[in-house]
BAKOL-611199 format. One line per field, with one value per residue (C-alpha): residue number from 1; residue in three letters; y, x, z. Coordinates in pm, 1 decimal. Each point is the difference from the previous one (the first is absolute). Layout:
BEGIN
num <- c(NUM | ...)
residu <- c(ala | ...)
Y <- c(Y | ...)
X <- c(X | ...)
Z <- c(Z | ...)
***
This chain:
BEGIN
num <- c(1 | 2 | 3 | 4 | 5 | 6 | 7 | 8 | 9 | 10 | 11 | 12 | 13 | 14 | 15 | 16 | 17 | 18 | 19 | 20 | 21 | 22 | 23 | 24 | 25 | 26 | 27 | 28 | 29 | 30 | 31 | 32 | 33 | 34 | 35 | 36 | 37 | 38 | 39 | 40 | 41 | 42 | 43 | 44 | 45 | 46 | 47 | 48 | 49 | 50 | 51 | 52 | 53 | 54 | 55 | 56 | 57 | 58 | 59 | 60 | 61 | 62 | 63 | 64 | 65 | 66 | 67 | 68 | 69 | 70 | 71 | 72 | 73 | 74 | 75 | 76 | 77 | 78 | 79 | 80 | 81)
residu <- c(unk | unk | unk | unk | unk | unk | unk | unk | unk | unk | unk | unk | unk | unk | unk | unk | unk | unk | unk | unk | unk | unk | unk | unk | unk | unk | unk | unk | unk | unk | unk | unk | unk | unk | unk | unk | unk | unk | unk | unk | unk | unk | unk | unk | unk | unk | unk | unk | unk | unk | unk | unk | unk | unk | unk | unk | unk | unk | unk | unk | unk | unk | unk | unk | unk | unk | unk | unk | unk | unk | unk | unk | unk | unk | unk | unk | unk | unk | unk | unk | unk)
Y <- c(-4322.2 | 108.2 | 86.5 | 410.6 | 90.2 | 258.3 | 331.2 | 52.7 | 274.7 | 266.1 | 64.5 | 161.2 | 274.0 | -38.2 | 315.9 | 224.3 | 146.1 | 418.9 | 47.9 | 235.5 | 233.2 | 49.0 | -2.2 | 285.8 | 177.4 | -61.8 | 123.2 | 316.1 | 61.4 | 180.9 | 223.7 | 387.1 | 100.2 | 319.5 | 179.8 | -238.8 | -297.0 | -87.1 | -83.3 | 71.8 | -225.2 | 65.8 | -200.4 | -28.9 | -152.2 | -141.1 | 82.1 | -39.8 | 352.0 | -17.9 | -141.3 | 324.9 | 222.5 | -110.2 | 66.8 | 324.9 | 69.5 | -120.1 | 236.7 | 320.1 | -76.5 | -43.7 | 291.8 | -167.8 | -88.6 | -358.6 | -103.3 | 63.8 | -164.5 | -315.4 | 7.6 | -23.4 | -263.0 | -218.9 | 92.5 | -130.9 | -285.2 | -98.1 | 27.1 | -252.5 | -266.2)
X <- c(-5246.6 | 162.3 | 325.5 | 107.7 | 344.8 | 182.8 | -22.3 | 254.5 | 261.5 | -79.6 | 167.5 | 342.6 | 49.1 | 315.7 | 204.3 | 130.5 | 295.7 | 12.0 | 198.2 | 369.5 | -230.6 | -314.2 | 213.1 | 208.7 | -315.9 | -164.9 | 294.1 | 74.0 | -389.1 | 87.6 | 298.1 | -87.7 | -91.2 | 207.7 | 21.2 | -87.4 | -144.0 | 325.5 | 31.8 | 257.0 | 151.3 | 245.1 | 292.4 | 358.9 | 257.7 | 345.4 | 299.0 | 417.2 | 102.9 | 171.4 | -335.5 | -173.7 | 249.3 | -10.5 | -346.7 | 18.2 | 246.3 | -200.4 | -277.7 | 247.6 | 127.1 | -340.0 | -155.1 | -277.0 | -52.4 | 70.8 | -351.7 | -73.7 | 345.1 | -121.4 | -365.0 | 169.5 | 217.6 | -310.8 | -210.2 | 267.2 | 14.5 | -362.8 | 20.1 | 257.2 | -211.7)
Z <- c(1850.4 | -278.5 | -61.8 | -46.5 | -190.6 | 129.0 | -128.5 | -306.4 | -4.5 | -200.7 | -297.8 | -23.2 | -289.0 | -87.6 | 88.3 | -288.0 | 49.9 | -132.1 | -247.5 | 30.8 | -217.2 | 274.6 | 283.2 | -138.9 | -110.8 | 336.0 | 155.6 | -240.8 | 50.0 | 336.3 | -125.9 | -32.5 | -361.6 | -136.9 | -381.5 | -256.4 | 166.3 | 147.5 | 378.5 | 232.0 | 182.2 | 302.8 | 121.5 | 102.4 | -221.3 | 110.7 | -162.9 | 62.7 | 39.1 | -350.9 | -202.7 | 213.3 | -123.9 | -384.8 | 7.9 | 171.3 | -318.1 | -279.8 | 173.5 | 16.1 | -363.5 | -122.3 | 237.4 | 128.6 | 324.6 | 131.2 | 47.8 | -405.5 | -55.5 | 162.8 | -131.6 | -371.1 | 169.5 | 110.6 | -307.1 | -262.0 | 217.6 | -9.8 | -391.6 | -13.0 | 214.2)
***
């Protein structure tokens, strides 16, 4: 009788891990689009009650409301990366 070998494993692909990149596209893919292709995204930011009220005063010296204040913030930010 002859002899059978077992049955070999099939091949493992090796796993490829996504990139910072996809993930945050993947994950930005989701967010609301608004004016100009832009997307909103919504949540809560922790301050000390004295970095809250600086930027409540940059916002009242510049007259804009905080939520522009801190866009600039985060888009000058980005620029620098």
């Amino acid at each position: 009788m002859p002899e059978t070998l077992p049955p070999q494993p099939p091949k493992k692909r090796p796993i490829r891990k996504p990139s910072p990149e996809e993930l945050a596209r993947d994950a930005i893919a989701h967010e609301k689009i608004v004016v100009g292709g832009k997307v909103r995204m919504t949540f809560t930011v922790i301050l000390t009650r004295k970095e809250a009220e600086a930027l409540a005063a940059r916002s009242i010296r510049e007259e804009k409301n905080i939520a522009a204040v801190v866009t600039e913030i985060l888009e000058a930010a980005v620029k620098k990366a």
